[in-house]
N, C-alpha and C positions, 0 to 999 in steps of 0.2 A: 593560533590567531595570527603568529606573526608569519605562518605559511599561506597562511588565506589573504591575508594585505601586501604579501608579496603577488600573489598572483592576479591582484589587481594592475599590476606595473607590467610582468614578463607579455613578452611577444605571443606565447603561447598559453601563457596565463589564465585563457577562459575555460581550456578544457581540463587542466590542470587544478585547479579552484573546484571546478566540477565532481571532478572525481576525488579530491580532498574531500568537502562535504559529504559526498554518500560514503564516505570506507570511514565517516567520524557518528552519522547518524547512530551506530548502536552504541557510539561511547553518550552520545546526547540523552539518551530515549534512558539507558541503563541508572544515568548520574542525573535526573529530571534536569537537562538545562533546555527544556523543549525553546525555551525563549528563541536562547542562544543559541543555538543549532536553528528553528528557523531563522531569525535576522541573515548568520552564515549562507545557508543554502539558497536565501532570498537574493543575495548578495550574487553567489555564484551564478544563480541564474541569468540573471540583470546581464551577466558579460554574458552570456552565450545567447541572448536575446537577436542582436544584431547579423547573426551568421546564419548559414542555412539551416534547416533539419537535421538533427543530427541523434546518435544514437546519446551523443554528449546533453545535446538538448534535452533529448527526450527525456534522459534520467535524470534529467537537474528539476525538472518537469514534476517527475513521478516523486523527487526526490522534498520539493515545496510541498506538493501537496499530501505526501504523506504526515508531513509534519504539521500542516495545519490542522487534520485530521487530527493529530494526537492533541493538538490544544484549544480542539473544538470548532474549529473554524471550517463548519463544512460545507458552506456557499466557498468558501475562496478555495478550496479543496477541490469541491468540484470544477470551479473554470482551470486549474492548473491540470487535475487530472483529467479533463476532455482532450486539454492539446496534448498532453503528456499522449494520451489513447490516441488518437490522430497521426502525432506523430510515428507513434510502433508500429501503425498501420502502415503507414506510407512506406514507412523503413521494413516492411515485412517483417517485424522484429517482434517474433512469440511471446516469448519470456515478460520483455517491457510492454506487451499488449495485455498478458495475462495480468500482469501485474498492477498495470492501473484500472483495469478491469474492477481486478479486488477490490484497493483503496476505494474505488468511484462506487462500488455496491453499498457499501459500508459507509460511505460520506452520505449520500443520500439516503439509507437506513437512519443515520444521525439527525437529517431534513426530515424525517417522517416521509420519505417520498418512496414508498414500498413497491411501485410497479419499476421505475427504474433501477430500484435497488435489484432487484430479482432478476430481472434482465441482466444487468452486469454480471451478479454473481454465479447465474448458471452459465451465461458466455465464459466466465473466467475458468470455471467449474468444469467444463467441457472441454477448455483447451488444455488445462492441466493435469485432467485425465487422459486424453490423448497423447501429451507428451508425456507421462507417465511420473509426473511432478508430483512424488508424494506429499511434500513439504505445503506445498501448494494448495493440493487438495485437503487435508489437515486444514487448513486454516480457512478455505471456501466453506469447507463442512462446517463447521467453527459458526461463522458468519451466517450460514443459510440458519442455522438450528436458531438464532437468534432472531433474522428475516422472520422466522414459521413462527418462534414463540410471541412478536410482537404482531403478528396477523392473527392472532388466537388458533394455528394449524400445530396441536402440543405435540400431535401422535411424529407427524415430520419434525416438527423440532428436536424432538426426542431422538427420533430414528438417523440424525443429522448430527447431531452432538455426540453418538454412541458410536459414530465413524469418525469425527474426527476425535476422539477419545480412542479408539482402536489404533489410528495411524499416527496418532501421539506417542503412543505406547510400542507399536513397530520403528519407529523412529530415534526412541529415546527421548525425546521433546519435554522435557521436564516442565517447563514454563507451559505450555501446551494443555498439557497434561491437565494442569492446575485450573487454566483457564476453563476445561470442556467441563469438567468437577464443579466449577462455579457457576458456568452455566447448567448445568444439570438441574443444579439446587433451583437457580430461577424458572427453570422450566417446570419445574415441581411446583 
């Protein structure tokens, strides 16, 4: 905390704050301080508001609205992860495209907004299969099987959960793992 209120003060403190907050998000997410960790990444962002497009932006971006995501907030979810998406766009930038892709499939899944949900997640789903992101695909599969079992589509569901439960399993993904197994159960 006392590196994050530092980086309110240094000259180059915005991108620095930035990248603080995402390399702390899995100590957040792991120890529940989703609070704290958004207030932080809300914070970080705030400074990198004023500057141009930036790949720095863009994940402080992806980086709020994951976390609102995790503590339910999927209207505010969504407007962080559109700019977040925008900006990876502009910036050419795969990875942070794909990835708020994700988030925004899943935020609106949360909205009960199921045609945009599907949209994002097969856009995310598609680029992560072309850049041969397994991790990524794992977790899109994850998401769609979920997408399909709240459309009442059990056979896809099923068929989506038993891949990303395969590349859980390719991967080592322990937490993963657990998750596609709990959703199995709900799909059942």
């Amino acid at each position: 905390l006392a590196a994050h209120q530092a980086c309110g003060v240094l000259g180059d403190g915005a991108e620095l704050g930035g990248r603080l907050s995402w390399a702390l998000k899995p100590y957040w997410l792991n120890r529940g301080l989703l609070g704290l960790g958004l207030r932080v990444a809300s914070e970080a962002m705030e400074r990198l508001r004023n500057q141009p497009p930036s790949t720095a932006s863009c994940t402080a971006l992806l980086d709020v609205g994951q976390l609102c995501f995790f503590v339910g907030q999927y209207r505010h979810a969504t407007e962080y992860l559109r700019q977040s998406l925008e900006q990876a766009r502009m910036l050419q930038d795969r990875l942070r495209e794909t990835a708020a892709l994700q988030v925004l499939g899943v935020s609106w899944l949360g909205l009960g907004e199921l045609t945009p949900a599907r949209v994002c997640l097969l856009d995310a789903l598609r680029y992560a299969t072309q850049d041969q992101n397994e991790p990524f695909q794992a977790y899109l599969h994850n998401a769609l099987g979920q997408l399909y079992r709240v459309s009442g589509e059990f056979d896809q569901a099923m068929q989506a959960n038993r891949t990303a439960h395969a590349l859980a399993l390719g991967l080592g993904n322990q937490d993963l793992q657990a998750i596609a197994l709990l959703n199995e159960a709900m799909i059942r």
